[in-house]
C-alpha positions as CSV (number, residue, x, y, z in Angstrom):
1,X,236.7,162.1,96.2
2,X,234.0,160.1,94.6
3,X,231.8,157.6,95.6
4,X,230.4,154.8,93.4
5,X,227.5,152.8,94.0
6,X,227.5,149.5,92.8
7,X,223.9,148.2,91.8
8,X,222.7,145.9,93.4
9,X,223.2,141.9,92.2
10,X,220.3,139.8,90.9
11,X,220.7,137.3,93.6
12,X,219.5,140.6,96.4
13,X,216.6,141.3,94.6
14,X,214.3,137.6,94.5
15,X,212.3,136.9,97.4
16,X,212.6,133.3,98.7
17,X,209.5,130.8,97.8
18,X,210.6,128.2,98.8
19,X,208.5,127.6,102.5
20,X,205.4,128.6,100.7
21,X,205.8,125.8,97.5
22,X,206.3,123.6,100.4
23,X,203.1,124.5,102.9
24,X,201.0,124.2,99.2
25,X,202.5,120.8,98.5
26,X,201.4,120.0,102.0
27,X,197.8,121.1,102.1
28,X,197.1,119.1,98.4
29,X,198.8,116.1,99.7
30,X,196.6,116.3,103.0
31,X,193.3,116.5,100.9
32,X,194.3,113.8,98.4
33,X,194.5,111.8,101.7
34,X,191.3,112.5,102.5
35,X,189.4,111.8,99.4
36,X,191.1,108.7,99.7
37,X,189.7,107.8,102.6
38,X,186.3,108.9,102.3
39,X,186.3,107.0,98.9
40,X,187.9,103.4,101.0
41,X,184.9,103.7,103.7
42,X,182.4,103.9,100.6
43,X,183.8,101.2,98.9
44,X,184.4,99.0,102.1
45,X,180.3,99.9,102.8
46,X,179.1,98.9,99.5
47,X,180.8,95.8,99.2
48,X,179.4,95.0,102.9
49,X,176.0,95.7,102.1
50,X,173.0,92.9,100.7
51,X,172.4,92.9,97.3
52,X,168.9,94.5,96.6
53,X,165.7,92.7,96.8
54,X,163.9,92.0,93.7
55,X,160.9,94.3,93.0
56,X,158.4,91.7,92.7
57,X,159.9,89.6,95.5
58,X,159.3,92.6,97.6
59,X,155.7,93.5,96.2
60,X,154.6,89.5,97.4
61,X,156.2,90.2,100.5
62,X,154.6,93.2,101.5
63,X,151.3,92.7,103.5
64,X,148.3,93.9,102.1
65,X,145.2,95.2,103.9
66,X,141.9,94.2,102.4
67,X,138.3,93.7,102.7
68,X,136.8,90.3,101.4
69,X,133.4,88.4,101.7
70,X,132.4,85.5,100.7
71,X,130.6,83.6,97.7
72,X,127.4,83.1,98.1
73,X,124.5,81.4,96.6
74,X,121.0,83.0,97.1
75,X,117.5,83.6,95.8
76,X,118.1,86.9,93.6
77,X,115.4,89.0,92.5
78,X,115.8,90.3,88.8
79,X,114.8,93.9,88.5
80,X,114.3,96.4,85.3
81,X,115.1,99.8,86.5
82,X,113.8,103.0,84.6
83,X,113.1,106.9,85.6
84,X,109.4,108.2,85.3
85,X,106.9,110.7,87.6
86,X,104.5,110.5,90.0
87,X,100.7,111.5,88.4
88,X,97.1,111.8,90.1
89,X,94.9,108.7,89.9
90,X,92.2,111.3,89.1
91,X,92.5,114.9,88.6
92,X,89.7,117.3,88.8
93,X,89.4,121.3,88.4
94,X,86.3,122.3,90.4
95,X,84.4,124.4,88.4
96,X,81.0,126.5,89.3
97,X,78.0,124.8,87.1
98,X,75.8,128.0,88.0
99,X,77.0,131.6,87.5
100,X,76.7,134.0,90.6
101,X,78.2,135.8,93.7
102,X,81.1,133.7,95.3
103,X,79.6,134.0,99.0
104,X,81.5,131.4,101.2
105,X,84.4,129.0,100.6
106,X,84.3,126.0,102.9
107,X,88.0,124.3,102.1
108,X,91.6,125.1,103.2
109,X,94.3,125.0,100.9
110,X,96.3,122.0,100.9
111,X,93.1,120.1,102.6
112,X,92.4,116.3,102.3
113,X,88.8,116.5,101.2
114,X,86.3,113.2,100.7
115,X,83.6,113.0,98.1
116,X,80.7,114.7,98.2
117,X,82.1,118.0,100.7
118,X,81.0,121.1,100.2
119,X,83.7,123.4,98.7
120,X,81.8,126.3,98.2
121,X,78.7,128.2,98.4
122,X,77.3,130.4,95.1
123,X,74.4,133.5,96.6
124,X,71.3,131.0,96.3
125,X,69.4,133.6,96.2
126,X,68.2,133.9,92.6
127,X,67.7,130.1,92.2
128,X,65.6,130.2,95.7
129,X,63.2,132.6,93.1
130,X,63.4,130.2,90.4
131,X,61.9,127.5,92.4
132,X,59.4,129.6,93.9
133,X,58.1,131.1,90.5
134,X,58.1,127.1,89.0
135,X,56.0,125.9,92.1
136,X,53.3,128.7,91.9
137,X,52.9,128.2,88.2
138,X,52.6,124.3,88.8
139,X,49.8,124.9,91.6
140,X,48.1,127.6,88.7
141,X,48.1,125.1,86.0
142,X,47.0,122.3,88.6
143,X,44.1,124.1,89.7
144,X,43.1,125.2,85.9
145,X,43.8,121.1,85.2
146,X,41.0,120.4,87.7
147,X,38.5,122.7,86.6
148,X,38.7,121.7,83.3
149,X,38.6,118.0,83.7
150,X,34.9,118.7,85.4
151,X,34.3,120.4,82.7
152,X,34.9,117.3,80.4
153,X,32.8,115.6,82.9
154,X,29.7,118.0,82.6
155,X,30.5,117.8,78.9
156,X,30.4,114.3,78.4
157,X,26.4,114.2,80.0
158,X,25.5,116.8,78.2
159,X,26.9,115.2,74.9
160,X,25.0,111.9,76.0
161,X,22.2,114.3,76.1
162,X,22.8,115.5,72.5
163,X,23.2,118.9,74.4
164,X,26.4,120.3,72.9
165,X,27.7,119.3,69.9
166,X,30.9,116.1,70.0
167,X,33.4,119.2,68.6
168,X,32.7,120.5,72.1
169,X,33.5,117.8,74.1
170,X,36.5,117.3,71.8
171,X,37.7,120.8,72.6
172,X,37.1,120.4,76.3
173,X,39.4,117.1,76.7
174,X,41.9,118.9,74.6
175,X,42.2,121.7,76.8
176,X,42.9,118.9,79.8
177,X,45.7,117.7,77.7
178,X,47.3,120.7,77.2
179,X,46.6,121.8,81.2
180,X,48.4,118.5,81.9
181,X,51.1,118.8,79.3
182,X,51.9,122.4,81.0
183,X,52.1,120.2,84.6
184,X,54.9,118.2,83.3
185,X,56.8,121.6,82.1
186,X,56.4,123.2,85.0
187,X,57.3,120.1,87.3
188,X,60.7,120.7,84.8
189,X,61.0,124.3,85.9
190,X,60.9,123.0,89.0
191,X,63.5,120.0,89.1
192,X,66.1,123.1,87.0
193,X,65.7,125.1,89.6
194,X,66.1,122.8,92.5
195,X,68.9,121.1,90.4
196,X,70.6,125.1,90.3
197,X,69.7,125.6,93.4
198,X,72.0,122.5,94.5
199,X,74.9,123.4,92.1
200,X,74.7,126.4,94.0
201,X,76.5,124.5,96.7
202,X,80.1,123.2,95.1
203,X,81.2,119.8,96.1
204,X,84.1,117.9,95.5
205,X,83.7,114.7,93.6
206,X,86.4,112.8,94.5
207,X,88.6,112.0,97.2
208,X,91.5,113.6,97.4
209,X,93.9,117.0,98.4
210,X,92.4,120.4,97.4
211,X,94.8,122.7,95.6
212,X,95.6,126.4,95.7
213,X,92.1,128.4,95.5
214,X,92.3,130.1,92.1
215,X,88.7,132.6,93.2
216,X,88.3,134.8,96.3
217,X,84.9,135.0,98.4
218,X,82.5,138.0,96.5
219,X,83.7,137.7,93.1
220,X,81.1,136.3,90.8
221,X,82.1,133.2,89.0
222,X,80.3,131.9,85.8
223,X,80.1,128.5,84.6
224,X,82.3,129.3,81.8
225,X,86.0,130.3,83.6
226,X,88.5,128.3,82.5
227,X,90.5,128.1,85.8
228,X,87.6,127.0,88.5
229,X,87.7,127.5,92.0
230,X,90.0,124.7,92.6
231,X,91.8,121.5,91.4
232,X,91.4,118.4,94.0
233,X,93.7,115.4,93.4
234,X,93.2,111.8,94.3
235,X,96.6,110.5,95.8
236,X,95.2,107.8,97.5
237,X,95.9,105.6,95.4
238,X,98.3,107.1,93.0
239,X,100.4,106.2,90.1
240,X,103.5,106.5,88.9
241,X,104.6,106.1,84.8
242,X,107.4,105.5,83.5
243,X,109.9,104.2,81.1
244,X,112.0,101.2,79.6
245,X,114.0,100.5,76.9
246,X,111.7,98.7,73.9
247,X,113.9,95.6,74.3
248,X,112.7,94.8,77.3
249,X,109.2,95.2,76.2
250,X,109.0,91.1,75.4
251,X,110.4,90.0,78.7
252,X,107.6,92.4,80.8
253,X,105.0,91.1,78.8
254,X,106.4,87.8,79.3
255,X,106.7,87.8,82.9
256,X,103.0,89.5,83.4
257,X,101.3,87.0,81.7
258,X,102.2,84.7,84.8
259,X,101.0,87.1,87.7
260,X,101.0,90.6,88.6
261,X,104.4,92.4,88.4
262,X,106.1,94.2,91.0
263,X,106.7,97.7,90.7
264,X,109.0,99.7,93.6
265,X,109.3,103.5,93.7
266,X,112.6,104.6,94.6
267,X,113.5,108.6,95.4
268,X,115.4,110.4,93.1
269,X,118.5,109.7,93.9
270,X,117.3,106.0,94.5
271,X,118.4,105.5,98.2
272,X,114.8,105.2,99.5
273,X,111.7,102.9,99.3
274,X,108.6,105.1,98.5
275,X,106.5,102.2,98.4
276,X,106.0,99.3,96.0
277,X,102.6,98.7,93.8
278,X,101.6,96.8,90.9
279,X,102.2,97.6,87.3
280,X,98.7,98.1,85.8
281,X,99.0,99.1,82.3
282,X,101.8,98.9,79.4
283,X,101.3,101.7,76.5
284,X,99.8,100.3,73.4
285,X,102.6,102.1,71.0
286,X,106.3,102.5,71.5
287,X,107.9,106.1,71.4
288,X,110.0,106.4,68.3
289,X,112.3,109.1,69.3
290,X,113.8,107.6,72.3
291,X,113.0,103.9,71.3
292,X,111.6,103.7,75.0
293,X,107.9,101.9,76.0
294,X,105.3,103.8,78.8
295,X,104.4,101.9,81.6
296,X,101.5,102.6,84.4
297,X,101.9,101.1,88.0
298,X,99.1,101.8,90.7
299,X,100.5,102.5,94.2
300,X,98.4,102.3,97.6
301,X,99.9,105.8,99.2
302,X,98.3,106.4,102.6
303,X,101.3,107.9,103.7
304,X,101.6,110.5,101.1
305,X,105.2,109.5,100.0
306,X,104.3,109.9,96.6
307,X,103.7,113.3,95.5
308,X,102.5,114.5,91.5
309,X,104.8,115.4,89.2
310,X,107.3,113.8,91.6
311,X,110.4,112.6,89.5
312,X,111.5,108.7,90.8
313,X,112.9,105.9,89.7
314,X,110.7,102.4,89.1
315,X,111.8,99.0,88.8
316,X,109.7,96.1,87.6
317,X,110.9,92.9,89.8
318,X,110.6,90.2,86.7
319,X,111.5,87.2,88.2
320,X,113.5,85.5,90.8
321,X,116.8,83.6,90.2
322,X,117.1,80.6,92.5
323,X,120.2,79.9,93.9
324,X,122.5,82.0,91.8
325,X,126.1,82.8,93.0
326,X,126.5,86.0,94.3
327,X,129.4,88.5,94.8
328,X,129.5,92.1,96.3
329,X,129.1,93.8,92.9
330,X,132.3,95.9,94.2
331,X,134.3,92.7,93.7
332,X,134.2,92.7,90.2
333,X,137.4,94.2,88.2
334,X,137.6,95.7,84.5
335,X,140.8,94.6,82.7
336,X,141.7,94.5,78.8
337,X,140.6,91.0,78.9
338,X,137.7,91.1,80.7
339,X,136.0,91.0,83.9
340,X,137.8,89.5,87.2
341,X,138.2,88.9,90.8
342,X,140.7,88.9,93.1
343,X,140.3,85.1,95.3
344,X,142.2,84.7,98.6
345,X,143.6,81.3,98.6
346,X,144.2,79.2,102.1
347,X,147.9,81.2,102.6
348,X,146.4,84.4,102.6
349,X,147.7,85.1,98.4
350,X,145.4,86.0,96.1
351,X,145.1,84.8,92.5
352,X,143.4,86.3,89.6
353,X,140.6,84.4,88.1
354,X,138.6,85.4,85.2
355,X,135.0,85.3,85.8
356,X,131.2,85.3,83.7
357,X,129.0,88.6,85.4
358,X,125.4,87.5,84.1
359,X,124.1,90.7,85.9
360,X,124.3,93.4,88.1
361,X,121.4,93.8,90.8
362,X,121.6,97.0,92.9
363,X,125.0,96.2,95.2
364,X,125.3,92.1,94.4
365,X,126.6,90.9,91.3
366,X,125.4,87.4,90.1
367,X,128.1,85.3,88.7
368,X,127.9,82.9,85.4
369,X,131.2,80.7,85.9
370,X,134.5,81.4,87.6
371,X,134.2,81.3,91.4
372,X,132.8,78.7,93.5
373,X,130.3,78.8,96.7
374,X,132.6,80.0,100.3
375,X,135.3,81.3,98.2
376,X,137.0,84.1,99.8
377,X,137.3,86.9,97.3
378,X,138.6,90.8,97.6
379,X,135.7,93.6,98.1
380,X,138.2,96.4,98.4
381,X,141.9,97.2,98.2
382,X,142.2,95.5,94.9
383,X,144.5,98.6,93.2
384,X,147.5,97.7,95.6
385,X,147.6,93.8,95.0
386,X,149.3,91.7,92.3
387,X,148.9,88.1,91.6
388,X,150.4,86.5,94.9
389,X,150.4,89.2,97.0
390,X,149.6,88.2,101.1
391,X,147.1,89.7,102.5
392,X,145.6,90.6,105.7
393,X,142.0,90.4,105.1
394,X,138.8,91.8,107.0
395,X,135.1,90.8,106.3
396,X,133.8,94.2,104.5
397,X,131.2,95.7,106.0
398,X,127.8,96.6,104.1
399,X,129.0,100.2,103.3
400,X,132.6,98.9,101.7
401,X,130.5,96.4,99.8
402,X,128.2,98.6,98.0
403,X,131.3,101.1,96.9
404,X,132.9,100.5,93.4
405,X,136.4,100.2,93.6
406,X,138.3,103.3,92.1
407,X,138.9,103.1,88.5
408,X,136.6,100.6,88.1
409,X,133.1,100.5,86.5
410,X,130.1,100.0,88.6
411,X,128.3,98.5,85.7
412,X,128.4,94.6,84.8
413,X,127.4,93.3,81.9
414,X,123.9,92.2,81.4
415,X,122.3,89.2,80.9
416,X,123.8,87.4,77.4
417,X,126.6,89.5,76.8
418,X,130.1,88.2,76.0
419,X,132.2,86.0,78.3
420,X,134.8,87.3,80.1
421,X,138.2,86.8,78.3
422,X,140.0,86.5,82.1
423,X,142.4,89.0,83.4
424,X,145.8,90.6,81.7
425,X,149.1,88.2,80.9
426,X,150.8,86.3,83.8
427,X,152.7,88.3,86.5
428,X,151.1,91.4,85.6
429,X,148.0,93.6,86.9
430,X,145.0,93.1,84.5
């Protein structure tokens, strides 16, 4: 008997889905949810929030650190700055007048030295002999001088006598002459030798600082060596020469026709005072080739501050300005239309104001038109302020007042230049 297998029905063979589609449905519906409420809470916070302040609104409320100062009206001095060296008053290489043995040297290098020192010493020796060989031929023609002028004496009786013939007596005086004649040559030997005989002994002729000895003791020397025995400079007093532009050449001469002109010395990098002197001498042409004029200044230097062939600056005080306003030189701003300062008003804003710069001298600036005496105006700080921005100001020490704001120039314009056109448009930072 046979068995038969039915197959199996469709409905047996499909694995229920539906609990999984459910627990699907579930988890998107749970997230949606979420979503939703993170999206209400954002929504609720924004609306809740205040609106946002105004850029500018918050610039001018922002409190500003500054420095400030105050106008001022003073005496200024008006300077002419220019870059020249320091040079001897006199210069002088010491050289033998005699040749010889270099036997002694009496100096140290580096050694302040007045005039009329001895230097040196030359072997004398040979000019000792000199003088010695001049005196005994003086005394040998002296003594032949006296016989012969009592010969002229016995001659003249004798002549009276008509004794000897006049061409006698004639040659007799003559031979005085030439006896006396040979006196005065060797009184010349004489004086040359004692003359050599003090060259022998170098001395300096000035006053001054003796230089690096250029011969050792025992060489010989000769009159004619180019390099000496050594060069002596007078520092005390010195001077110093330098330059300036030509067109400043009129107001110098100008200004020295009243009285002498000042003339500082400043070091190199002009933060010191080397001493100050009087300009002496202005050069009679002008240099083409850098269209600059040569200027002399004598300087008392007892300190040795000035050195030659030292490199310094020099400024020639012109005049003084009387009662000129005054600024720190830092307070001065560079816009596109013009120069400007920031002024600090009575409620602690500051407001631009264009102003005339008639000159920059050293850290002050002096001011043509556009601030008034005791106005409070901004030294440093100025790159963080806007027209009425508060501030909380400081007085500025002497150090903030002699720095240059960053980004600015540290240069003003100089005397007759063109007006200040005032700072950029309204609102804005010149």
């Amino acid at each position: 008997m046979s068995t038969t297998v039915a197959p199996p029905s469709a409905s047996s063979s499909v694995v229920p889905r539906r609990p999984r589609t459910a627990r699907v449905v579930w988890i998107v519906l749970v997230v949606l949810a979420a979503l939703a409420g993170v999206a209400w809470v954002v929504r609720a916070r924004r609306n809740n929030a205040p609106p946002a302040a105004d850029p500018k609104n918050a610039a001018a409320a922002r409190i500003v650190s500054v420095a400030t100062a105050k106008v001022t009206r003073e005496d200024v001095p008006i300077w002419l700055e220019g870059i020249g060296n320091v040079a001897a008053f006199f210069r002088v290489t010491v050289k033998p007048q005699v040749d010889g043995r270099l036997d002694k040297v009496f100096f140290k290098e580096g050694q302040s030295v007045k005039k009329g020192d001895l230097l040196a010493q030359i072997d004398p020796r040979p000019f000792t002999i000199q003088l010695e060989s001049a005196q005994a031929a003086r005394a040998r023609d002296q003594a032949n001088l006296k016989n012969a002028e009592v010969n002229v004496e016995r001659y003249q009786k004798l002549a009276q006598d008509n004794l000897i013939t006049q061409q006698q007596l004639t040659d007799q005086q003559a031979v005085v002459a030439q006896l006396q004649a040979q006196l005065q040559g060797d009184q010349a030997q004489i004086d040359a030798a004692r003359l050599n005989l003090d060259y022998a002994r170098i001395r300096t002729p000035i006053d001054g600082v003796a230089g690096v000895r250029q011969v050792d003791p025992g060489n010989v020397v000769h009159a004619s060596d180019p390099n000496g025995l050594v060069v002596v400079t007078q520092i005390d007093p010195i001077a110093v020469l330098f330059t300036l532009p030509e067109d400043q050449l009129l107001s110098v001469r100008e200004a020295m026709g009243d009285e002498p002109l000042v003339v500082e010395a400043l070091s190199r990098d002009g933060d010191r005072s080397l001493g100050q002197g009087q300009l002496s001498v202005i050069d009679n042409e002008i240099n083409q080739a850098t269209a600059t004029v040569r200027l002399k200044a004598i300087f008392q230097n007892p300190g040795h501050r000035l050195w030659p062939n030292q490199f310094v600056k020099a400024r020639v005080k012109l005049k003084t300005r009387k009662g000129a306003l005054v600024v720190p030189a830092a307070v001065v701003q560079h816009g596109p239309q013009g120069t400007f300062a920031y002024v600090v008003g009575a409620d602690s804003t500051v407001s631009v104001r264009p102003v005339h710069v008639i000159s920059t001298e050293g850290e002050r600036a002096i001011i043509g038109d556009g601030l008034q005496p005791d106005e409070v105006v901004v030294v440093s700080g100025q790159a963080q302020l806007r027209p009425g921005a508060r501030v909380s100001a400081s007085k500025a020490s002497a150090a903030t007042s002699a720095a240059a704001p960053a980004g600015s120039s540290s240069s003003a314009p100089a005397a007759g230049s063109a007006r200040a056109l005032g700072p950029g448009p309204a609102g804005q930072a010149p």
